[in-house]
KOLMAR-743039 format. One line per field, with one value per residue: residue in one letter; chain; z, y, x of N, C-alpha, C, CB in turn. Coordinates in Angstrom, 2 decimals. Glycine has a CB too. Layout:
BEGIN
resn = A | ...
chain = A | ...
n_up = Z | ...
n_north = Y | ...
n_east = X | ...
ca_up = Z | ...
ca_north = Y | ...
ca_east = X | ...
c_up = Z | ...
c_north = Y | ...
c_east = X | ...
cb_up = Z | ...
cb_north = Y | ...
cb_east = X | ...
***
This chain:
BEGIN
resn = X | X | X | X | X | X | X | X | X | X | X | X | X | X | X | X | X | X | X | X | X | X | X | X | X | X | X | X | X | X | X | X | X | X | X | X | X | X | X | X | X | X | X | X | X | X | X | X | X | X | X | X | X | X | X | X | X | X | X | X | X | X | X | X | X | X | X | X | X | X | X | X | X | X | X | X | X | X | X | X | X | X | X | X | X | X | X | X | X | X | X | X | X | X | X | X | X | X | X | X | X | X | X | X | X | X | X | X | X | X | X | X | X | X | X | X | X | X | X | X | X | X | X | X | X | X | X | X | X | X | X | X | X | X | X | X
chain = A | A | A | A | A | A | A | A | A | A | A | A | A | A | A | A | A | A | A | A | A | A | A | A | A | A | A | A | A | A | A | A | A | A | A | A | A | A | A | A | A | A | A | A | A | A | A | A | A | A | A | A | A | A | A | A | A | A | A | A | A | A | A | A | A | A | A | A | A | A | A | A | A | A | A | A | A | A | A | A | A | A | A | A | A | A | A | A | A | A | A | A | A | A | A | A | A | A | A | A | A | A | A | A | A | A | A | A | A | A | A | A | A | A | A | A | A | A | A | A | A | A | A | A | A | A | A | A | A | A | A | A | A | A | A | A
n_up = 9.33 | 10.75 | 13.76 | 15.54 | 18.76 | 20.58 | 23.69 | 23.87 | 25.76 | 24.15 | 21.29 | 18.27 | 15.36 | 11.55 | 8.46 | 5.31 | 2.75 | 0.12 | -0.39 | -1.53 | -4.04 | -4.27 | -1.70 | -0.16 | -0.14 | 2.70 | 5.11 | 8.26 | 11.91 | 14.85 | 18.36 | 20.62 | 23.70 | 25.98 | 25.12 | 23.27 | 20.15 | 17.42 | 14.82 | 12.43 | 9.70 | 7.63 | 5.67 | 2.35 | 2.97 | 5.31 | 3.78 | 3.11 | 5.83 | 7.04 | 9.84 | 11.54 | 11.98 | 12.45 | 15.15 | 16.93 | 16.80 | 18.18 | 20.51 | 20.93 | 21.40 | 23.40 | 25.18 | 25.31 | 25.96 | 28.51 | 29.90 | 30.05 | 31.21 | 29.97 | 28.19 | 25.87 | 22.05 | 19.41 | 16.14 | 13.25 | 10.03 | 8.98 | 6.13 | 6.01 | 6.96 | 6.21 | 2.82 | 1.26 | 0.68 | 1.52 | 0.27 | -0.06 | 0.62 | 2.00 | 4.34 | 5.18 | 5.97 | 7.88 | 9.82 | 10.35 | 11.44 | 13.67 | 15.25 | 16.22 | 17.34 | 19.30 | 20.72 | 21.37 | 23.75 | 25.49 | 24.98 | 24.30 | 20.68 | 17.99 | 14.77 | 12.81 | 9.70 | 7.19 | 4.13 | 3.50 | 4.27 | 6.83 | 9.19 | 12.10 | 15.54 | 18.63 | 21.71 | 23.53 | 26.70 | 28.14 | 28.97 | 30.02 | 28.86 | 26.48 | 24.21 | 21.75 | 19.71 | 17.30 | 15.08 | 13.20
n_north = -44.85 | -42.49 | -40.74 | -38.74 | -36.76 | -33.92 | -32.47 | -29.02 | -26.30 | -24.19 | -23.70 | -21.98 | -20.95 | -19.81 | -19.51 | -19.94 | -21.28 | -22.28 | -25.63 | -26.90 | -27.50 | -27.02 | -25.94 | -23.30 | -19.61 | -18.37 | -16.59 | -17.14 | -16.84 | -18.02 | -18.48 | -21.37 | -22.89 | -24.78 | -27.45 | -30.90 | -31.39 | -33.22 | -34.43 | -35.53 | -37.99 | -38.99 | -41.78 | -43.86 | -46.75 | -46.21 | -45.59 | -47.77 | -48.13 | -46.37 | -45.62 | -47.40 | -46.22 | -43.85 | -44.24 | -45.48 | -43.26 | -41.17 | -42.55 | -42.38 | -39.61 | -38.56 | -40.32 | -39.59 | -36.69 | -36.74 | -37.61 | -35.76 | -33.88 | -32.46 | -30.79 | -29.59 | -30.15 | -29.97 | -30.35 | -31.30 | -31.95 | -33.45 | -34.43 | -35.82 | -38.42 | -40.41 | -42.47 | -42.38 | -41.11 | -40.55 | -39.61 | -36.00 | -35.46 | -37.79 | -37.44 | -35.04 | -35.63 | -37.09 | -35.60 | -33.68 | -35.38 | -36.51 | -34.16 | -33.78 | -35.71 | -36.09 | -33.60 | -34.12 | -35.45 | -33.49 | -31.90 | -29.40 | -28.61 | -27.86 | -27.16 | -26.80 | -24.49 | -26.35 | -28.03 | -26.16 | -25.21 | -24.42 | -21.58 | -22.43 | -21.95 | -23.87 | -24.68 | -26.86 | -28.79 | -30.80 | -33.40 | -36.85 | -37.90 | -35.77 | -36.30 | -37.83 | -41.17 | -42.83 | -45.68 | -46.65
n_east = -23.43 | -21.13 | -20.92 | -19.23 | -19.03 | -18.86 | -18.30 | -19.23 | -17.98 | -18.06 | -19.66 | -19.16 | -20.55 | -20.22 | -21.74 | -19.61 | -19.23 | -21.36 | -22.24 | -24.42 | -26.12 | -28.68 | -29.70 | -31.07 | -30.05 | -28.13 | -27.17 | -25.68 | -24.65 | -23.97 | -23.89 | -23.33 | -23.90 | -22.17 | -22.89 | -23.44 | -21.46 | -23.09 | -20.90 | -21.91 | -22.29 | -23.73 | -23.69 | -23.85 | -24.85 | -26.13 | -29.07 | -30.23 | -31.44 | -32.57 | -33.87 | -33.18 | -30.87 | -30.90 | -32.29 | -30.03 | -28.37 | -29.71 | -29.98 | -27.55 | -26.40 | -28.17 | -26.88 | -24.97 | -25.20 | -25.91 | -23.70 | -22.36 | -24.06 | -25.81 | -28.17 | -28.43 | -28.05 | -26.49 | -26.96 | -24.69 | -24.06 | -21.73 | -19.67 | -16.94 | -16.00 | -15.81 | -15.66 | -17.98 | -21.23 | -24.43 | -27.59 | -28.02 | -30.87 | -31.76 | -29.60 | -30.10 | -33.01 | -32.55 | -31.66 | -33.63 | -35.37 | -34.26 | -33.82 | -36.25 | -37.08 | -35.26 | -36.44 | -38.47 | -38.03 | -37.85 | -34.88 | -33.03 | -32.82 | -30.63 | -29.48 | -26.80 | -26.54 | -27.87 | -25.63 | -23.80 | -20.37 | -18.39 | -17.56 | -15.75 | -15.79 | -14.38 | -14.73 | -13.50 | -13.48 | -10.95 | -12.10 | -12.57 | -15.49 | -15.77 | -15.21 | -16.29 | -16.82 | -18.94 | -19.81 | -22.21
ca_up = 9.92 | 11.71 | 14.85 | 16.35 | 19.40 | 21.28 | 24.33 | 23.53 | 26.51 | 23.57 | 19.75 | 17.28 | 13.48 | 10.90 | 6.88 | 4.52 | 1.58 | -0.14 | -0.89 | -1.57 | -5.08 | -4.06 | -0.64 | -0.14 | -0.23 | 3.79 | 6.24 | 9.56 | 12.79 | 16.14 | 19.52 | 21.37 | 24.95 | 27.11 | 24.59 | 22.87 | 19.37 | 17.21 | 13.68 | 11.77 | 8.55 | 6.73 | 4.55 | 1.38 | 2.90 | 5.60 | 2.86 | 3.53 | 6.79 | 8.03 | 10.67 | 12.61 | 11.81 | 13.61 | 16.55 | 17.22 | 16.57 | 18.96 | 21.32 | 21.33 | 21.38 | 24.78 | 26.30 | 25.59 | 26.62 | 29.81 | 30.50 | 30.20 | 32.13 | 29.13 | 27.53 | 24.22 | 21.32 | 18.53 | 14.94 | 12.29 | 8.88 | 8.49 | 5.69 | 6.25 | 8.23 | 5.64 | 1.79 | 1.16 | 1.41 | 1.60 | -0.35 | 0.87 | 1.32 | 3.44 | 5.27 | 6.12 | 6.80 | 9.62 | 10.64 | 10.84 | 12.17 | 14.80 | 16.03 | 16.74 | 18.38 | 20.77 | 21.28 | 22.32 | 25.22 | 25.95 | 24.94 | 23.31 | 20.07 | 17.37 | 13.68 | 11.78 | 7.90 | 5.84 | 2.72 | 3.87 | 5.12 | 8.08 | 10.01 | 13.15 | 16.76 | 18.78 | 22.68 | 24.18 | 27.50 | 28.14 | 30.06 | 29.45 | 27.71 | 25.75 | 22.68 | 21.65 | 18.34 | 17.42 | 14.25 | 13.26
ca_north = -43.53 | -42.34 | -39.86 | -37.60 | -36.32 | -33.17 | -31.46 | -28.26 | -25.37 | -22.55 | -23.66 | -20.80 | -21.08 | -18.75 | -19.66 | -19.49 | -21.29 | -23.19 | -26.75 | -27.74 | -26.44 | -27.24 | -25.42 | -21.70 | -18.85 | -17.99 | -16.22 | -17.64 | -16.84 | -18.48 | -19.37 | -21.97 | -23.20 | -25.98 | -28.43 | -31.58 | -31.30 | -34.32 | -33.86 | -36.50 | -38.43 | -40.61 | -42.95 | -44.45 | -47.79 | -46.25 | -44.99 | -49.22 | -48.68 | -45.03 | -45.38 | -47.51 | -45.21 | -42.37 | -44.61 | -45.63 | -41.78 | -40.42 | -43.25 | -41.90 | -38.32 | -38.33 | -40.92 | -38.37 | -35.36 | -36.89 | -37.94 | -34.30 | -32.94 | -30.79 | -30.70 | -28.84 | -30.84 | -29.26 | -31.35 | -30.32 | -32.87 | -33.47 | -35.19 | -36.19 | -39.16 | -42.08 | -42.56 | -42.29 | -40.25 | -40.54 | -38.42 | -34.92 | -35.42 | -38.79 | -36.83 | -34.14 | -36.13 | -37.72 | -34.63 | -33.35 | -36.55 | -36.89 | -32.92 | -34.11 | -37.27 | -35.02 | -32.30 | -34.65 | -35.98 | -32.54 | -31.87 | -28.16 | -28.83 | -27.14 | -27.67 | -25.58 | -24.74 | -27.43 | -28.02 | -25.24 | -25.12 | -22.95 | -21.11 | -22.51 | -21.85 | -24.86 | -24.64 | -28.13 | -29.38 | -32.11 | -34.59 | -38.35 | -38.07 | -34.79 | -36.03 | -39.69 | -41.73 | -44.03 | -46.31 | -47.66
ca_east = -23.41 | -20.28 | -21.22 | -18.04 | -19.76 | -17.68 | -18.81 | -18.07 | -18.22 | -18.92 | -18.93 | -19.66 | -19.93 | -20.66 | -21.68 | -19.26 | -19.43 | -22.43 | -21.73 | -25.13 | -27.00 | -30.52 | -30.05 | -31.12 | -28.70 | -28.41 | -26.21 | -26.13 | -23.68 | -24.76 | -22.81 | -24.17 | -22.51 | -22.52 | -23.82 | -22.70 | -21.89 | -22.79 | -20.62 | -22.61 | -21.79 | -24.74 | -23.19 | -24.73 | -25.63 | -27.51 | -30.03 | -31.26 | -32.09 | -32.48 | -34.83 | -32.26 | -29.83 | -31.62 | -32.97 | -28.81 | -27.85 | -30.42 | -29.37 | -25.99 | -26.42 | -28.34 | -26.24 | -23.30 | -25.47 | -25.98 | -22.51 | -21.62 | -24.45 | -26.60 | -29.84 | -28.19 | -27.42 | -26.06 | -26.65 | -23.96 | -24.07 | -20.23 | -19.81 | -16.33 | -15.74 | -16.03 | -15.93 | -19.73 | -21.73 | -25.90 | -27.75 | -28.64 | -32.00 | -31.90 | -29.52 | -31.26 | -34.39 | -32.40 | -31.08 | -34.69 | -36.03 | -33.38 | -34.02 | -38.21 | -37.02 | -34.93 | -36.71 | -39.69 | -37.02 | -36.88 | -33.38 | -32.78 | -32.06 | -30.16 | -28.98 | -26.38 | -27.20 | -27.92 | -25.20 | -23.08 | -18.94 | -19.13 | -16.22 | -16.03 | -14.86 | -14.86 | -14.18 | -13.80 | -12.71 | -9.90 | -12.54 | -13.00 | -16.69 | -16.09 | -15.00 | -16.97 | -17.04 | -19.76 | -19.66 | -22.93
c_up = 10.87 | 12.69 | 15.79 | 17.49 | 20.34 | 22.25 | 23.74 | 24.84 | 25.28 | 22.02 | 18.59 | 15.51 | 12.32 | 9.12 | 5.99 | 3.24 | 1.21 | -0.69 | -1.83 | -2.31 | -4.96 | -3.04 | -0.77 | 0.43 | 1.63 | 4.11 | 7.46 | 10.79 | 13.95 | 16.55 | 20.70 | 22.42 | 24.87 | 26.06 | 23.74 | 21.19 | 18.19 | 15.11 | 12.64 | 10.00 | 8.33 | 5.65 | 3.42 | 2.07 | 4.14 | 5.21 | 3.18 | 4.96 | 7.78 | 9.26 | 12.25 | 12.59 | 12.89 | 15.24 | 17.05 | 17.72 | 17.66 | 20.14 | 21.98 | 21.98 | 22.69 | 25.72 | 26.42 | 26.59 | 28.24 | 30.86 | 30.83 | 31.15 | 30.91 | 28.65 | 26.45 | 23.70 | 19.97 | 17.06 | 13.84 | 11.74 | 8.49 | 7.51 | 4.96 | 6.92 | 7.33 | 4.12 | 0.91 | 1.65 | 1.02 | 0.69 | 0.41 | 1.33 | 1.87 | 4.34 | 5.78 | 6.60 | 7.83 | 10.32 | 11.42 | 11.84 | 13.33 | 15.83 | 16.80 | 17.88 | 19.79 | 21.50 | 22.33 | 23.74 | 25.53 | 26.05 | 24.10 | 22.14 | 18.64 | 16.15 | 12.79 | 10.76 | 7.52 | 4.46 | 2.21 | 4.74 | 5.27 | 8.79 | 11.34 | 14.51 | 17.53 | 20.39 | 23.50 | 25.54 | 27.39 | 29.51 | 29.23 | 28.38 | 27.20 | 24.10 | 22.96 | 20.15 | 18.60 | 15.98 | 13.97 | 11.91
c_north = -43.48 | -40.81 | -39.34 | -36.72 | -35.66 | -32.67 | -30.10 | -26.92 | -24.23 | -23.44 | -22.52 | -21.38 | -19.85 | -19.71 | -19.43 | -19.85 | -22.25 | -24.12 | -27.70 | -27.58 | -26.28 | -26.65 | -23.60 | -21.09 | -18.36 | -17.45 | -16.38 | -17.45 | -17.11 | -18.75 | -19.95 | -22.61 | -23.76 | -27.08 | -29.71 | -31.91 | -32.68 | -33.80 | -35.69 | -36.43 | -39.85 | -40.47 | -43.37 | -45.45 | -47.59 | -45.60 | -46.79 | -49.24 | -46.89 | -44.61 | -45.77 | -46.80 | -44.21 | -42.87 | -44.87 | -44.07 | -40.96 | -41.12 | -42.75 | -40.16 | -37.78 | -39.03 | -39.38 | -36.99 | -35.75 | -37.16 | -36.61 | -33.15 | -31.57 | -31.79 | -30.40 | -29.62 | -30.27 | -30.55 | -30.97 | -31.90 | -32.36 | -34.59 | -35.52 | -37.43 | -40.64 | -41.53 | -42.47 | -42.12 | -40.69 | -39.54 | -37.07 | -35.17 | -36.45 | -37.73 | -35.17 | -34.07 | -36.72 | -36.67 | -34.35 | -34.32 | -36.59 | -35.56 | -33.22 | -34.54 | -36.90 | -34.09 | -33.11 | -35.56 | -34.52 | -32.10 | -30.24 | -28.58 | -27.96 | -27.85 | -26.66 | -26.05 | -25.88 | -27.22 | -26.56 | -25.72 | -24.34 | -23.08 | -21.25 | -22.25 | -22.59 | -24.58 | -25.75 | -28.18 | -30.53 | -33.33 | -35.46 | -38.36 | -37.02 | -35.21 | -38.16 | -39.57 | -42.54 | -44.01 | -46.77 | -48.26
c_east = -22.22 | -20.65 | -19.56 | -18.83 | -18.25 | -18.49 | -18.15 | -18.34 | -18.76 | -18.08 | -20.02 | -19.43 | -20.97 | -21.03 | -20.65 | -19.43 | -20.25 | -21.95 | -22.71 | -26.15 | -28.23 | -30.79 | -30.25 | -29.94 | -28.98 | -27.40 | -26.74 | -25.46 | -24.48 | -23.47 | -24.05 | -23.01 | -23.07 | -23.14 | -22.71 | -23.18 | -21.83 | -22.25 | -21.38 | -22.65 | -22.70 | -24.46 | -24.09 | -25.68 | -26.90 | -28.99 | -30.91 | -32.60 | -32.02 | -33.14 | -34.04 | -31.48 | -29.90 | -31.86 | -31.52 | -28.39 | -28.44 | -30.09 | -28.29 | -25.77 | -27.28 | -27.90 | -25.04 | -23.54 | -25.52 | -24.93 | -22.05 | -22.10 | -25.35 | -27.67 | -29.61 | -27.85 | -27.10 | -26.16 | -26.28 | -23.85 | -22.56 | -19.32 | -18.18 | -15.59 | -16.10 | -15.95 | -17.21 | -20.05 | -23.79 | -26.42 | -28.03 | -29.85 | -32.36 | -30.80 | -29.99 | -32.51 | -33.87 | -31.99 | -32.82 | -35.58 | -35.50 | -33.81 | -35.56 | -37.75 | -36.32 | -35.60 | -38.21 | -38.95 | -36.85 | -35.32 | -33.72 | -31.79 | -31.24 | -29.37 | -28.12 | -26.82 | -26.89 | -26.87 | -23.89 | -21.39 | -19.55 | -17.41 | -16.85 | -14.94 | -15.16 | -13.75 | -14.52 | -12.67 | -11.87 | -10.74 | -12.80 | -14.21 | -16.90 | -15.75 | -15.11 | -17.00 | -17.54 | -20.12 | -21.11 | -23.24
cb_up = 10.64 | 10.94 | 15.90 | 15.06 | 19.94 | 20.45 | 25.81 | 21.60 | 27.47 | 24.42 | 18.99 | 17.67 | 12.67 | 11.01 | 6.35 | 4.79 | 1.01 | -0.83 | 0.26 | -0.63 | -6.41 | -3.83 | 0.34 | 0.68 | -1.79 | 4.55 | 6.19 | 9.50 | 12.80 | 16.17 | 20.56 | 20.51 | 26.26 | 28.53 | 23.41 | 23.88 | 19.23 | 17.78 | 13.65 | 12.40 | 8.68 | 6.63 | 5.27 | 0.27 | 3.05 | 6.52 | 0.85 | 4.12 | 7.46 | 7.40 | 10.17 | 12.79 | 10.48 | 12.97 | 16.66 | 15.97 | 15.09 | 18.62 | 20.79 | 19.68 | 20.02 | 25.05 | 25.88 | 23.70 | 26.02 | 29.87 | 29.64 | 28.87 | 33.14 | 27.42 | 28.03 | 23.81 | 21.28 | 19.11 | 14.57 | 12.78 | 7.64 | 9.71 | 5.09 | 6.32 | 9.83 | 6.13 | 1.77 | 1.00 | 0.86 | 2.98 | -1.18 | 0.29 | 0.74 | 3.21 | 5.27 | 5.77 | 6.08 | 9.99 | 9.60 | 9.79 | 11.59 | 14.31 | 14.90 | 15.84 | 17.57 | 20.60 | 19.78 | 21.22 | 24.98 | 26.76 | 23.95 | 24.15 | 20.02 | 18.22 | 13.00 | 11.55 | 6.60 | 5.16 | 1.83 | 4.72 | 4.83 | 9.81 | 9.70 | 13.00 | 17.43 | 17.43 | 23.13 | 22.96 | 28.25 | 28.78 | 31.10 | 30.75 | 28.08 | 26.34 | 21.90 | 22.47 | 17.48 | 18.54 | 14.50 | 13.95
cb_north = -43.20 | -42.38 | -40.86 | -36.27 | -37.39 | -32.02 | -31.71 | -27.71 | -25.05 | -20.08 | -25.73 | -19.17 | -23.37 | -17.31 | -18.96 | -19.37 | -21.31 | -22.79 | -27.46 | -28.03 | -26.73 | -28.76 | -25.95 | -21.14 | -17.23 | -18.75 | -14.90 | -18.86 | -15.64 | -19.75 | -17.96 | -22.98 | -22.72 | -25.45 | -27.48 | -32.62 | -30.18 | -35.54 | -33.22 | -36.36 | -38.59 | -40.83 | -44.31 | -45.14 | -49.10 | -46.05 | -44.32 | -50.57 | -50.36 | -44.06 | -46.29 | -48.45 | -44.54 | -41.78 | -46.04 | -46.27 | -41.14 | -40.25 | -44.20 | -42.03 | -37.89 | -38.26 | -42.85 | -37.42 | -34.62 | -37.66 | -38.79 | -33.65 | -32.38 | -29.60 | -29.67 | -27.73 | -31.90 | -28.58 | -32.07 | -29.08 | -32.66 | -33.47 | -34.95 | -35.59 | -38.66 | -43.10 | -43.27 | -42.85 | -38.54 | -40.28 | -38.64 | -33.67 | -35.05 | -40.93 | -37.10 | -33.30 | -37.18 | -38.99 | -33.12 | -32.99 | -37.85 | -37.01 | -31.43 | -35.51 | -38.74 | -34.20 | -30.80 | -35.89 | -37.02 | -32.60 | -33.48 | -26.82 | -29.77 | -26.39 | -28.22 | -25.13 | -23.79 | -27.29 | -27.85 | -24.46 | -25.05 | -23.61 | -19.44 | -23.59 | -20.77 | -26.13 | -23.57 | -29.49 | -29.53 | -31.36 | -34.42 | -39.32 | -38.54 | -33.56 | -34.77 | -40.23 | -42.04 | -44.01 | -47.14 | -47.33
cb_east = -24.75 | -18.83 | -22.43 | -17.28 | -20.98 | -16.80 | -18.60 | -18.11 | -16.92 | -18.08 | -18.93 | -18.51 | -20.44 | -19.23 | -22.50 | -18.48 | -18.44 | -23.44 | -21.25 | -25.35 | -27.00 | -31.20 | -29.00 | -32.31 | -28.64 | -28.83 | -25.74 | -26.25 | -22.84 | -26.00 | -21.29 | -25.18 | -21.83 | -23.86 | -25.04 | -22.60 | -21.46 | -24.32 | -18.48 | -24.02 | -20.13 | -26.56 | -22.92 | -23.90 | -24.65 | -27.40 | -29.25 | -29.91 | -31.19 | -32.79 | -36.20 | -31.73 | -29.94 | -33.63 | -34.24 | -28.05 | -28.29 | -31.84 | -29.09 | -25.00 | -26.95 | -29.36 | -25.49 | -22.70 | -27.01 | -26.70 | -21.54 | -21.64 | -22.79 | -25.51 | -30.97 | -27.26 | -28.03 | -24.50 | -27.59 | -22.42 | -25.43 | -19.57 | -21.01 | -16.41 | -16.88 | -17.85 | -15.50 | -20.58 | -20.89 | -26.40 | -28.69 | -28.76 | -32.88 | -31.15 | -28.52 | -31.45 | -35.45 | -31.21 | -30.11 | -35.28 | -35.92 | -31.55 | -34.01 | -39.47 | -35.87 | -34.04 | -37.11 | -40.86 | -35.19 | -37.10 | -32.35 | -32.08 | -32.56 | -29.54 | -30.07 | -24.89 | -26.61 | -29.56 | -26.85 | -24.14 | -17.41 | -21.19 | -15.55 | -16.57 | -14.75 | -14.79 | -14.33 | -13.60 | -13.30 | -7.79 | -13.78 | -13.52 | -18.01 | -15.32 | -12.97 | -18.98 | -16.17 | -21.03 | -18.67 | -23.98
***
């Protein structure tokens, strides 16, 4: 799993094009502030072991929120960030798994569409822990 974690002061994204044949047809536009967004990429091999996967991922994603000072976490499946890719539906059971595991830390959490490119607007600060990578 590779994790890209951004603060972002205000990131917006809209639906545009479906990537993902098994997912429902949606339109979606949201802006969410102050939160840190994690662009997340599960890999084939962590289909072995997805449980650590998630318990690392959730690890990370409230150390970051806390460095920054938020409660929002934004979880966008960006399945960019390595050569393999997981299947959809392990990753979107960690997506879903990971949103519980937060929300029961009290964190506000949030997931753009599933299986969808989305037009995004992405407003980040220039501080030390706004923009994190974590390898696992």
């Amino acid at each position: 799993m590779r994790l890209l974690m951004i603060y972002a002061d205000r990131f917006a994204y809209r639906t545009s094009v479906k990537a993902v044949e098994s997912v429902s047809e949606i339109y979606e536009e949201k802006v969410i502030e102050n939160a840190i967004v994690g662009f997340i990429h599960a890999e084939e091999k962590d289909e072995e072991n997805i449980s650590y996967v998630e318990t690392k991922m959730v690890k990370n994603l409230k150390w970051a929120a806390r460095k920054n000072n938020t409660k929002k976490i934004l979880l966008h499946s960006f399945a960019h960030l390595s050569e393999t890719k997981a299947s959809p539906e392990i990753t979107k059971q960690l997506l879903n798994n990971s949103e519980k595991r937060l929300q029961n830390a009290d964190y506000e959490v949030y997931q753009t569409p599933f299986g969808y490119f989305l037009d995004l607007d992405l407003k980040a600060p220039g501080s030390s822990f706004a923009r994190l990578f974590k390898e696992v």
